[in-house]
Structure formats: C-alpha cells, structure tokens
DOTOR-138104 format. One record per residue (C-alpha): residue in three letters; y, x, z. Coordinates in steps of 0.5 Angstrom, whole numbers, plus 500, padded with zeros to 3 digits. Each point is the difference from the previous one (the first is absolute). Layout:
! residues N
ALAYXZ...
! end
This chain:
! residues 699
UNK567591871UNK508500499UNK504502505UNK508498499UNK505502505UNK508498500UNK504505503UNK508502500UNK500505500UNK492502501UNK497507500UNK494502497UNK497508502UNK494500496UNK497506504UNK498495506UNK494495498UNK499503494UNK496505500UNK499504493UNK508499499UNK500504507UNK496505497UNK505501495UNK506500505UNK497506503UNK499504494UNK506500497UNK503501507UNK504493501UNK499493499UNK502495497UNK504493501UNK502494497UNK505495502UNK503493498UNK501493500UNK493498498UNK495505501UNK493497499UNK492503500UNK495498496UNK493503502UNK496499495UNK505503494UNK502505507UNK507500498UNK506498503UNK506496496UNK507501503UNK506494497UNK508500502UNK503507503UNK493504499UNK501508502UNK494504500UNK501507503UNK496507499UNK503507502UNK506501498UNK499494494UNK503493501UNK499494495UNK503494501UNK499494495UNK499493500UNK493499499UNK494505502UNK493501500UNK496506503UNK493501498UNK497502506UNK493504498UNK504503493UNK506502504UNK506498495UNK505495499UNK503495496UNK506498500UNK506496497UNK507497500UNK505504501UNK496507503UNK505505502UNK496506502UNK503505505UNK497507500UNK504507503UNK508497499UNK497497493UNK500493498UNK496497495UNK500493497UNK496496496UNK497493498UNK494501502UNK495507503UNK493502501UNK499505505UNK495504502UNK500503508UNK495504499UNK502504494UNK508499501UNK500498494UNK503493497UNK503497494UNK507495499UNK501497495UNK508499497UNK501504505UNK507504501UNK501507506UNK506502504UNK497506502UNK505504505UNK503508498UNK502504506UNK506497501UNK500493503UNK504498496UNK497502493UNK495496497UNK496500494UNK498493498UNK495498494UNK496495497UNK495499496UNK494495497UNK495504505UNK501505506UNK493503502UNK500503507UNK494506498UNK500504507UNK505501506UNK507501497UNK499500494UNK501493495UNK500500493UNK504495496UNK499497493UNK503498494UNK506500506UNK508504500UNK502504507UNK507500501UNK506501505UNK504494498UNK498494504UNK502495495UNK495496497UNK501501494UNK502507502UNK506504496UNK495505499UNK493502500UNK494505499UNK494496496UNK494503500UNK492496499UNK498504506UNK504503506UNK498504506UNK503498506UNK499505506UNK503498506UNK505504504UNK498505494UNK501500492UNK500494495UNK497503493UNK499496494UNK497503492UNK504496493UNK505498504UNK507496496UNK507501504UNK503493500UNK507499500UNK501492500UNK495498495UNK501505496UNK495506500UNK505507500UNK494505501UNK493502500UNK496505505UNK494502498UNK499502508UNK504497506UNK500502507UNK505500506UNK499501507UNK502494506UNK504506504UNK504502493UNK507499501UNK501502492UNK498496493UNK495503496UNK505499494UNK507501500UNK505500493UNK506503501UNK504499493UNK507503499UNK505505496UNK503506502UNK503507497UNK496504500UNK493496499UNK504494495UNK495493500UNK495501505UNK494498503UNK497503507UNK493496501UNK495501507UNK493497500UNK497501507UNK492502501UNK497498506UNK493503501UNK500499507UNK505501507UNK498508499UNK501501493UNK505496496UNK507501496UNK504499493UNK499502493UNK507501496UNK501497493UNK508502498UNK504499494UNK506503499UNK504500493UNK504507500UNK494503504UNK493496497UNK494499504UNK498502507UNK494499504UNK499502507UNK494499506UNK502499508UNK494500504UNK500498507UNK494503504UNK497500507UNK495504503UNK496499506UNK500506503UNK505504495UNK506497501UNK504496494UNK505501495UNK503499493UNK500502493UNK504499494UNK499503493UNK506498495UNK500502492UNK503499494UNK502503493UNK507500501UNK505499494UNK507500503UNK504496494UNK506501504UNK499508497UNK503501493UNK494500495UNK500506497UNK498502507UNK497495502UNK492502501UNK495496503UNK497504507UNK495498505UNK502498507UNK496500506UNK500500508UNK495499505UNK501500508UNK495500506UNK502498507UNK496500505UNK499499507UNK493501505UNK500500508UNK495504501UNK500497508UNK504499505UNK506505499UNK498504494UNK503497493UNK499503493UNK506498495UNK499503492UNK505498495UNK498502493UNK506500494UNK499501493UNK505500495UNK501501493UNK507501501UNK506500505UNK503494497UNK494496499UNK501497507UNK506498499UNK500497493UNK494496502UNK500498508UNK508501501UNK499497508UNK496505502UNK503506496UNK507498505UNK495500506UNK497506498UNK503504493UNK494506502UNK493498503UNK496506503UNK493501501UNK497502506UNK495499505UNK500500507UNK496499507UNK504498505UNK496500507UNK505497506UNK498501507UNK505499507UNK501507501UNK500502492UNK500499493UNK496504495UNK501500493UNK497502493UNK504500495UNK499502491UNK505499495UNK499502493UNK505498495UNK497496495UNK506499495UNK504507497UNK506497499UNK501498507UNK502506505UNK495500506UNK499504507UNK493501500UNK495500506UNK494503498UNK499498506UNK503500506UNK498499507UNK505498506UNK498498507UNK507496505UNK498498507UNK505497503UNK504501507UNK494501505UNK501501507UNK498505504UNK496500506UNK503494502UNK507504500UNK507498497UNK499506494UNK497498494UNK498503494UNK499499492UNK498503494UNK500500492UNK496504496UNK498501494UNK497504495UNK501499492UNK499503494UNK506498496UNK502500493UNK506498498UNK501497492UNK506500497UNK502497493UNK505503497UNK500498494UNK496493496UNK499499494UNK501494495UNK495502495UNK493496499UNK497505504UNK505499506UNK500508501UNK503501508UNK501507502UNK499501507UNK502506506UNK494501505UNK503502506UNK493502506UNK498502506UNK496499506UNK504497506UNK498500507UNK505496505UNK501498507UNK505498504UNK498498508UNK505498505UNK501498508UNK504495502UNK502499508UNK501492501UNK503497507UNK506496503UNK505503503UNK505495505UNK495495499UNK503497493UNK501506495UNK494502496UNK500507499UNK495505495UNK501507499UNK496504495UNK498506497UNK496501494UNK497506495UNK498500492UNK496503497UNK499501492UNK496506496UNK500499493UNK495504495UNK506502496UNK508500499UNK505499495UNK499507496UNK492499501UNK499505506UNK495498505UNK499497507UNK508498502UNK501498507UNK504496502UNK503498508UNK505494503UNK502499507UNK501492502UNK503498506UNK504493502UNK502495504UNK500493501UNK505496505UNK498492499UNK502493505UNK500493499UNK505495503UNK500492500UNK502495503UNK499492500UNK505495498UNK499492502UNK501498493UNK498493497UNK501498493UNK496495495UNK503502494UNK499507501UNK493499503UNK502504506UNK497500506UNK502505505UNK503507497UNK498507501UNK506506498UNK495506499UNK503507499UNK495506499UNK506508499UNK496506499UNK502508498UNK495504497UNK501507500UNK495504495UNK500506498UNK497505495UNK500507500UNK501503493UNK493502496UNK498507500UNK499499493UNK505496496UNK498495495UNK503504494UNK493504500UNK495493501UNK496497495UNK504492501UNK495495500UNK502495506UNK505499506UNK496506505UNK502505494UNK508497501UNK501501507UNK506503502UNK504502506UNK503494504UNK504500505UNK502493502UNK502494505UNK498493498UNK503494503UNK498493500UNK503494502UNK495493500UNK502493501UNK497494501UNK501493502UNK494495501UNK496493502UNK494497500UNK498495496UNK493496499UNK497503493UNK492496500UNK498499506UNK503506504UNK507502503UNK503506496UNK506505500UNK504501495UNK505504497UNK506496499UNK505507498UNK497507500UNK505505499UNK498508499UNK505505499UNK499507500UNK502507497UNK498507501UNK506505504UNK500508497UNK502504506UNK501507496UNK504496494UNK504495505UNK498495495UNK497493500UNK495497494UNK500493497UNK500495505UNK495495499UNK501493501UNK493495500UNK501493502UNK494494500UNK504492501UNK495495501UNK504494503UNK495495497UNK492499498UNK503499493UNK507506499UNK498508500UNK506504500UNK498508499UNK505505499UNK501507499UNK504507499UNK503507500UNK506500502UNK504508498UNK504501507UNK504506495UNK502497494UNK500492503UNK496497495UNK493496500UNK495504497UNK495495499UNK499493502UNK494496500UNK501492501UNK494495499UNK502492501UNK494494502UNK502492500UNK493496500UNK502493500UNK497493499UNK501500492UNK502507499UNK500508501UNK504505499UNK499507500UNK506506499UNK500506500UNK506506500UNK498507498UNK506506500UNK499507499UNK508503499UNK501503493UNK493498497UNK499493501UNK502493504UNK493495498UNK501493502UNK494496499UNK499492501UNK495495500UNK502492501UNK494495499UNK502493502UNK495493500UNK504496495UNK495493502UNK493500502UNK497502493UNK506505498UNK501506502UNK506505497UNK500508502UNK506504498UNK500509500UNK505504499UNK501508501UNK507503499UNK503507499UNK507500503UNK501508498UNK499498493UNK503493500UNK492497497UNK496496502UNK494502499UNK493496500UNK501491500UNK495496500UNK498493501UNK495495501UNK499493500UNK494497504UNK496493499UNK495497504UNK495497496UNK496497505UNK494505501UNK504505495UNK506505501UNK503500493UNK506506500UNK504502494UNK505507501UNK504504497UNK502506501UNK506505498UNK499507500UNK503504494UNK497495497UNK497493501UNK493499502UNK497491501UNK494499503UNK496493500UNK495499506UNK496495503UNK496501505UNK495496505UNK503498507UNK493501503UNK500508497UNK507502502UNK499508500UNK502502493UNK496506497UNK507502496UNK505503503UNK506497495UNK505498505UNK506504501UNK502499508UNK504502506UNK496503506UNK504502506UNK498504505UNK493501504
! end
C-alpha cells in the first residue's frame, strides 16, 4: 500500500500512529519530526520520503536538505542535496548525510563546519572529504583543514587526516601541516586549541635589537583541557643563544587556579669583551597563585625564583618596569562585615634583593562598628609579626652572585583602637571628633636589649558639609541637560602625641615604626560640577569637573605644607582630561606635576602624558595612532626628556589588514634600534608577547 501526501508545508511527528518509532521517542527523551514540501509514507519499506525544503528535527539537531528518507524501524536517515546541519550554534554542511537518531551518530560526505567559539562573532570553519559525528558534541574531520579564514580557499589552514572537533570545547588533530596559501610552512606532531582561547597556539615574532642582536621569540600553545593548558617557549637569540621555557596555566576544582612559569638559557653575552665573556646558566621560575577558599576567605601565593637580579630585566623588560623586585609570600585573608583577619608569610627567595621578612605575621582590622545603637563608634588594627628585615649592602658580579646581607629582627606585637563621635550639628555640618591609643611591644630594640614599649596618644577632629545648587542648562553639543555646582569644604584637625620612645631605638622594618609626632590642620576644598546622561539603558550622573585642592596647616610652626591641586575634566565620552600638582607656597614653584591627556575619535586616538619633578626630571610621554584607510592603520610613540634636552625612546609601527590576518611591522629606538615582524589572526587577538612600548594613563 502507498500512501502519497502533498502538503505545503506538511508536518509529519513520527511518534503519533507509529508505534516502535514512539517507542524510541520516549527513550531518548524527545521526539522526532519531519517536514517538507512532499512528505510520502511507504508502509510496506516503513519509511517516509521528503521532497522540497524538508526539515527533519530531534532535540537541539536541525537537518534541512532537499531530499530525505527516514527508515522508521532502524531509526536512521538518508539524506542529500545541500544538507546543512545545525547542532549547539555549529553549522554543518554536506552533499549528502547519514544519520542515526538512536546512537547520534552520523556521517556527511564533502562536508564543511563552522563550529562557533565563545564569542558570537569568532567561528572556526572546516571541511573535509568526511565529517563523522561519533557522539553528542563531538565530530571527527577527515583528510579535511580547520581554519578561522572564511575564505574559500582560505589565506591559511591547519590540515590534518583526522580532526576532533569538541563543540563549545577544543578542536585537536595529530600530524598536522600549517598552511599558508598552498604553501606548507609548519609540522605539528600534535595540534589542540580550545573554542574559548582568545590566544594562538603558534605565535612567531622575528626581529633585531641591541641587546639580543637577530632574534627569534617562538610560543606553541598545548591544550590538554579548559583546566589545564598553557605555552612551550622555544627562543633564539644571536648575542644571547638558545632559550626555552614553560607556561602552565591550571585550574583546580576545589583548590583554586594559578599560573607557572620556568624560563632557562646558557646565556653567552657577546656584547662583553671575550676575554670575559663566559657562558653562564640563567633561570627563573615563578608561581602564582589564587584559591577562594569560601565566601569571604581568599588565599593568594606568589613564588619568585631568580637566578640573578638582572635576569628580569634582560629577558621580560615589561614585567621588570612593572615589578623590578617580585616578592614571595603566602596570604589567607578571611573578610567579614565587621572584620578582616589576615595570615600573612614572606620569605625571601633571592639574596640579591633586600626583604622585610614575615615569618609570619598575623593582623586582625574590623572597621568602625556602632555601638549599642549610639553615635560612638569603635575600630581597631592589630597585629602580631615575627619580622626579619634583610638588607643587601653589597652584590656581587662574580658567577656565584655573592651578596652580603645585614639581619635586623624582632618580634612586634602592634595595636592601635580608636572611638569616633558621628553627628550633625545645624542640620548641615558633619562633625567627628575622636580619640585614639597605640600600642606597640618590640621583642628587641636597636642595641639588642629586650622587651621596648612604645606609647602614642591620637586625637582629631573633622568638620565636613556640602553645598549644590541646580541650574536649568541645556546644550546638545555639550550633552548637557541640567547642571549641579557641588561643593564639599572640610577641616581636619589631627593629633599625635609624641612617642614615648623615639625611632632612634627601633628596629625600622615599615610605616608603624616611623610614627612620629604631628600636630596638624588639614583643610580640603572639592568642586564638582554634573549632569545626567543615558549610558545603556540607564540615566547616570557624571562628573563633568572634579576639583580637589588641599593642604596641611602646622600651628606650632605657623607654617603650611604643598598645596595639592587634583583635577579630573570629562566634557565628552571620547576627551579625559586629568591633572595633578604640588604647589611650594614659600619658594613659589611647582614641585610636581602630573598631566594625562585622552582623545578617542573615529579613525584616531591620542594619548599624552606630562610628568614633572623639580631638579630631577620632566618626562613628557605620547602615543598617536591614526586609521589611515579601513586596511591600514599608522601608531606613532614618543618619550621626551625636557631636563636633558633627549628624546628618549621612539617607536613606530604600521598595520595592514590582510583580512583574517593583523600584519605589524615596528621599530623601536632606545639606545639602539629594535624591528619587529608580527602577524597575528584577527579571531586571536590577545598576544602571548608583551612587545609594545605604549602610553598608559591613569586608572
């Protein structure tokens, strides 16, 4: 018997009048459906035929194609004629497919992938002679590529005889060809890269500089799983040799996550005469570490292991102006509302740097707590260390790197409570006096002698109001609708009591050992003028101007401190203004002086930054980059002496677009010249390398 049904659109839900495929439907938890122009039954085969726009449907897997057939009692599919699979965000697409609804498992002929990443807008595409799909999620490719480009053929590809592909997880393939063009550039014994990665897997970076000479920095990125992945380092140096070095990236599941780096060479400085020029080993290794240990308790551990002070420095120079000294330690921090208790250990690690042991220490803060439900409130910080304070007085340069160190040690038990009074006097002045008492026992003092106390009296007060008023003030070009003129005075008064001991006979190892008397009128004057504008879907105030200017008045001495002077200018989303000095009332100078400039525009940005320090430098820092076309992009850097007269560091760079490839070359002049090539995949735009010099402004 032949049953022929001629439907536009016509719906077929093969769970209703068939009972064995309802069978099926109910197992596997959903059911089955097929659609199309021409949907026809054959009862004798038990199997339905779909002609024209046929969709077939099952969970979260859509099939569309031109022709179908679904064997009813084996529970699989046929189908052909521009198949296109959609499975979890991924599309596949195929001259023909066979599918089994049972297992999830199918094969697609000549098929090609566009399997998505995290991001929307990142897609990995594929294709191969073969795609077989041999469980949920998970597609093997063969004799196919996987790349990023969605050109066919694309600028560059990974080819493989066989390619896993995870969905929202990893793509991994063995023996695999890097293909640029047509032309096979790299092998990789093993390839793995994961769809949530914003970083390559292989980055080269090709240049020449000073200090290294010609130079090759090579990353290959390893993937084990979203938990456990990170970098092999493989570099070449002329003036410096071979270096290689490991970064794992790890996270735990009930231990927190971290990061380990381990870099080594046999360094050979050709810039060092060769009489003395001596092959010597050079190493680093660092920890990072961080665990929340529950809601409120954090552990952070850092571990830095250096085989020289200078080893930083020659081989990471950004991470050496950011830290030039890394410390080690281990903390347990454990917050709540009305306290934070914290265990703290620092050990040094490398001889060659001076360290303030804390072996350990342990404090205790709990902020200002009402009490009783009265105006007084009360806060303490207390703490209890074992301290060792290392100070390298002399280094060597010898192959051994002999330092000699002074140890200065003693136990210190430290506390310091204050009660506050918070009211409003007048109905618009804030006032807070205070009293407050430290404590400080030291298991020694500067001679050696044993058990010193230490005493000081705090006392203060502070006088704060605000004033505003509202002006109807309307602008489009400022974007200003409404203004408010905000200003906040106040005085505070503080007072220390001079120390019963002074600091002569105190062991210095931070700031609670160079307390000393004070006698002071603080006096601070803030401005602010603001609006409201949308920013998303919500009205915002913003700060317009913010003015602070503020200094310090010394009764006894009749005399006043710097006068500070912080402004923050945000006229527009796309200029930053930010200044700030110290003003010498006495000898009428400027002291210091800070400026920081933004513009963010269209097709350009500029960055400037001002830094002034009377009689020991004024640094003027910039970077202008400017969108020549849609393809090129021009970025320009410049730091400038004035007090030498020199201009310090220049570099330049120019960018190319190349479609699903960021091609840079740059050159940078710092004593010397240093050029660079990179090229870099627009879907990973995150570089493993920390090659560019760049202004940063303020936070």
């Amino acid at each position: 018997m032949k049953v022929r049904l001629l439907v536009l659109p016509f719906v077929v839900a093969l769970f209703i009048g068939f009972p064995p495929l309802s069978s099926f439907a109910q197992e596997k938890g959903g059911p089955i459906t097929c659609e199309g122009d021409i949907v026809e039954y054959f009862q004798a085969e038990k199997k339905l035929v779909g002609r024209g726009n046929v969709t077939i449907r099952y969970k979260d897997m859509r099939l569309v194609c031109d022709e179908a057939i679904v064997y009813l009692e084996e529970k699989k599919a046929e189908v052909s004629g521009n198949v296109t699979l959609y499975e979890y965000g991924s599309v596949f697409q195929a001259e023909k497919v066979s599918y089994n609804f049972e297992t999830e498992k199918g094969t697609l002929i000549e098929g090609s992938a566009k399997v998505e990443g995290e991001l929307a807008t990142r897609f990995w595409h594929a294709k191969a002679e073969e795609v077989e799909k041999v469980r949920v999620r998970e597609y093997h490719l063969h004799h196919g590529y996987i790349t990023t480009c969605d050109l066919d053929p694309p600028h560059y590809r990974i080819q493989s005889k066989k390619i896993k592909v995870y969905l929202d997880d990893k793509v991994t393939a063995t023996h695999t060809l890097l293909f640029i063009g047509n032309c096979p550039v790299f092998y990789l014994p093993y390839y793995s890269h994961s769809l949530k990665d914003d970083r390559p897997r292989v980055t080269l970076i090709p240049g020449h500089s000073k200090e290294w000479g010609a130079y090759l920095l090579s990353r290959w990125g390893y993937y084990l799983n979203e938990n456990s992945k990170g970098y092999i380092n493989l570099d070449w140096m002329e003036k410096r040799g071979y270096a290689e070095g490991l970064d794992y990236m790890y996270r735990t599941r009930g231990f927190g996550n971290g990061a380990l780096r381990i870099y080594y060479l046999d360094d050979l400085d050709k810039q060092d005469p060769l009489e003395v020029r001596n092959e010597r080993e050079r190493y680093l290794g660092q920890l990072r570490h961080r665990w929340e240990i529950d809601q409120g308790t954090l552990l952070l551990a850092e571990w830095h292991k250096l085989k020289d002070k200078d080893v930083v420095k020659d081989f990471f120079e950004k991470e050496y102006q950011k830290e030039p000294q890394p410390e080690s330690f281990v903390s347990v921090t454990r917050s709540r509302s009305n306290y934070s208790l914290m265990l703290e250990v620092k050990k040094r690690m490398n001889r060659f740097f001076s360290v303030v042991e804390r072996l350990p220490e342990l404090s205790l803060d709990t902020p200002k707590l009402r009490l009783a439900g009265t105006k007084f409130y009360f806060q303490n910080q207390s703490s209890l260390a074992n301290l060792n304070n290392k100070i390298v007085s002399q280094v060597g340069t010898g192959a051994d790197d002999i330092s000699l160190t002074e140890d200065r040690d003693a136990v210190r038990l430290d506390t310091y409570n204050q009660l506050s009074y918070v009211t409003r006097l007048l109905g618009w002045l804030d006032v807070t006096p205070y009293v407050g008492a430290r404590e400080t026992w030291y298991s020694k003092d500067t001679a050696g002698d044993e058990d010193l106390e230490r005493h000081i009296w705090y006392s203060g007060l502070d006088l704060s109001t605000r004033f505003y008023r509202l002006y109807d003030v309307k602008s489009d070009f400022w974007h200003v609708d409404k203004l408010r003129h905000l200003v906040e005075p106040s005085i505070s008064y503080n007072y220390i009591h001079e120390p019963t001991v002074g600091t002569s006979r105190i062991l210095q190892f931070d700031s609670v050992d160079e307390i000393t008397d004070k006698n002071a009128i603080t006096l601070t004057l803030e401005s602010k003028l603001q609006t409201k504008r949308s920013v998303g879907d919500k009205e915002r105030v913003i700060d317009l101007v913010d003015l602070v200017v503020s200094t310090d008045y010394f009764p006894e001495e009749d005399e006043i401190s710097n006068i500070d002077l912080d402004l923050k200018l945000k006229p527009f989303d796309w200029l930053r203004l930010e200044a700030d000095t110290s003003y010498n009332y006495y000898r009428k100078v400027f002291e210091t002086a800070n400026v920081d400039l933004g513009l963010s525009r269209r097709r350009w940005r500029l960055g400037l930054g001002h830094r002034y320090v009377k009689d020991e430098s004024s640094l003027m820092t910039g970077e202008l980059s400017y969108e020549i076309s849609p393809k090129w992009k021009l970025r320009c850097y410049q730091r400038y002496e004035f007090t030498t007269g020199e201009l310090q560091e220049q570099e330049y760079s120019l960018q190319r677009d190349l479609h699903c490839w960021i091609g840079e070359i740059a050159y940078n002049i710092k004593d010397a010249g240093t050029i660079w090539v990179v090229f870099r995949l627009k879907a990973f735009p995150e570089m493993p390398f920390q090659f560019r010099t760049t202004y940063h402004g303020p936070k």
